[in-house]
C-alpha positions as CSV (number, residue, x, y, z in Angstrom):
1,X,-12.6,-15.7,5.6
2,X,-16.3,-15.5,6.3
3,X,-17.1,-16.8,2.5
4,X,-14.6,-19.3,2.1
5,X,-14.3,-20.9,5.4
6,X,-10.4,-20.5,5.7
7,X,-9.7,-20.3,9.6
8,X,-5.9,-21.4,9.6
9,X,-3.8,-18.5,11.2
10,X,-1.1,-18.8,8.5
11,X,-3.6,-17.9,5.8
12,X,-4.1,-14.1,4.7
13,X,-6.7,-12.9,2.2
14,X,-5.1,-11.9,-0.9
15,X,-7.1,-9.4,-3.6
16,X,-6.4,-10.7,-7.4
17,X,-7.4,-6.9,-8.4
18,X,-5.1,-4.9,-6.6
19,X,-7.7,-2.6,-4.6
20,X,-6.9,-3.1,-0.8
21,X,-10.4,-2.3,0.0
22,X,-11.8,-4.3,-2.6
23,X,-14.2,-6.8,-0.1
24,X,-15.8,-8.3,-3.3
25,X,-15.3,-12.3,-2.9
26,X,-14.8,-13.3,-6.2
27,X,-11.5,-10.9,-5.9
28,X,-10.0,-12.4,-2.7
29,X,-8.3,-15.5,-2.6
30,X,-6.5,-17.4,0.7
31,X,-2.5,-17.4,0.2
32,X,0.5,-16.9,2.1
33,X,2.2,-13.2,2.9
34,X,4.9,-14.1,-0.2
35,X,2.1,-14.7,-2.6
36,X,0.3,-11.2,-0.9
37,X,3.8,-9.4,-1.3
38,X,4.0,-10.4,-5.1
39,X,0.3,-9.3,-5.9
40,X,1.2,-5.9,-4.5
41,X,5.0,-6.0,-6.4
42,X,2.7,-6.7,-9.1
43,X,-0.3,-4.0,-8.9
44,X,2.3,-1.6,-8.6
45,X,0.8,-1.2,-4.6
46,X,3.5,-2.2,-2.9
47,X,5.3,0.1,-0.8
48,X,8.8,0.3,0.9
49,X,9.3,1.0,4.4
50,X,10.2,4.8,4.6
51,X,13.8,5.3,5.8
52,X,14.8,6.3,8.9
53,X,17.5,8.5,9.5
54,X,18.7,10.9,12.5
55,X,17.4,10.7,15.5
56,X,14.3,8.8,13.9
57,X,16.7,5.8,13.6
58,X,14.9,3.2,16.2
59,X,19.1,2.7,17.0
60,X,19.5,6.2,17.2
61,X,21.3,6.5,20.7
62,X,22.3,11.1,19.9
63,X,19.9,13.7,18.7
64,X,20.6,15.8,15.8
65,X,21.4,18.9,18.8
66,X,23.9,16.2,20.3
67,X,26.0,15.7,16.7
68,X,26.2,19.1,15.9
69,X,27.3,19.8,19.1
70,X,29.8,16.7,18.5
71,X,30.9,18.3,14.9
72,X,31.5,21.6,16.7
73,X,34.0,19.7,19.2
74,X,35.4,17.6,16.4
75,X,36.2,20.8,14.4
76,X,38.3,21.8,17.8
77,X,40.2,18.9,17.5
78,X,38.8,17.1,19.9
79,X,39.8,13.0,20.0
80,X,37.1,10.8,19.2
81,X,37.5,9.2,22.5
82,X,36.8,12.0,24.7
83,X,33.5,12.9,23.2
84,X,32.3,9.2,22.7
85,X,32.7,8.9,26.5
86,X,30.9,12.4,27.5
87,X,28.2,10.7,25.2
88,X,28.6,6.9,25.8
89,X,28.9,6.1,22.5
90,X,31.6,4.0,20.5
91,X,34.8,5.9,19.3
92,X,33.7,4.4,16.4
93,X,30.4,6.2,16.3
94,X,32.1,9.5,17.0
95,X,34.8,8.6,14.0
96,X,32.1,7.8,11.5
97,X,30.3,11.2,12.5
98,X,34.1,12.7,11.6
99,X,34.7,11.3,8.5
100,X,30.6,11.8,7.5
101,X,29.6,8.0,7.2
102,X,27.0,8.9,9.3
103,X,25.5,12.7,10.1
104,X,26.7,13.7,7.0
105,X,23.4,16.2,6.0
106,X,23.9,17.9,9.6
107,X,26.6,20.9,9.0
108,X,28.0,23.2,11.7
């Protein structure tokens, strides 16, 4: 920003040779996040968000201790509703744990 002079907010410093910490100026250029996102789709640098699963879900409201615990009752015949309100969670949280929509890698 320094070289050029760009000093809009919108603007972010793109780098036309793939190297993040490239800080030569002739390999930055001003553009928008989209054209930064394509440069790294095509360096081959761009990255997907890891996948959260379990109780690293930011939704996550159980542990995995809580759904194996749940499992265990399920496996007793418990009804979905019971254990959804000891945990106050949906019945149909507790019914997708049942038919392994969700949970499924946690075994009793």
């Amino acid at each position: 920003m320094l070289f050029n002079g760009y000093v809009n907010s919108s603007i972010v410093i793109c780098h036309s040779c793939g190297n993040r910490k490239c800080c030569n100026p002739a390999h930055l250029y001003a553009g928008t996040a989209k054209n930064n996102s394509a440069d790294a789709i095509r360096h081959g640098t761009h990255q997907k968000p890891p996948v959260l699963k379990g109780s690293m879900a930011y939704a996550s409201k159980l542990s995995e201790k809580q759904v194996i615990a749940i499992k265990r009752r399920l496996s007793n015949n418990e009804s979905c509703l019971e254990i959804a309100q000891d945990y106050d969670v949906t019945k149909d949280c507790i019914w997708k744990i049942q038919k392994g929509k969700n949970w499924a890698w946690l075994t009793i």
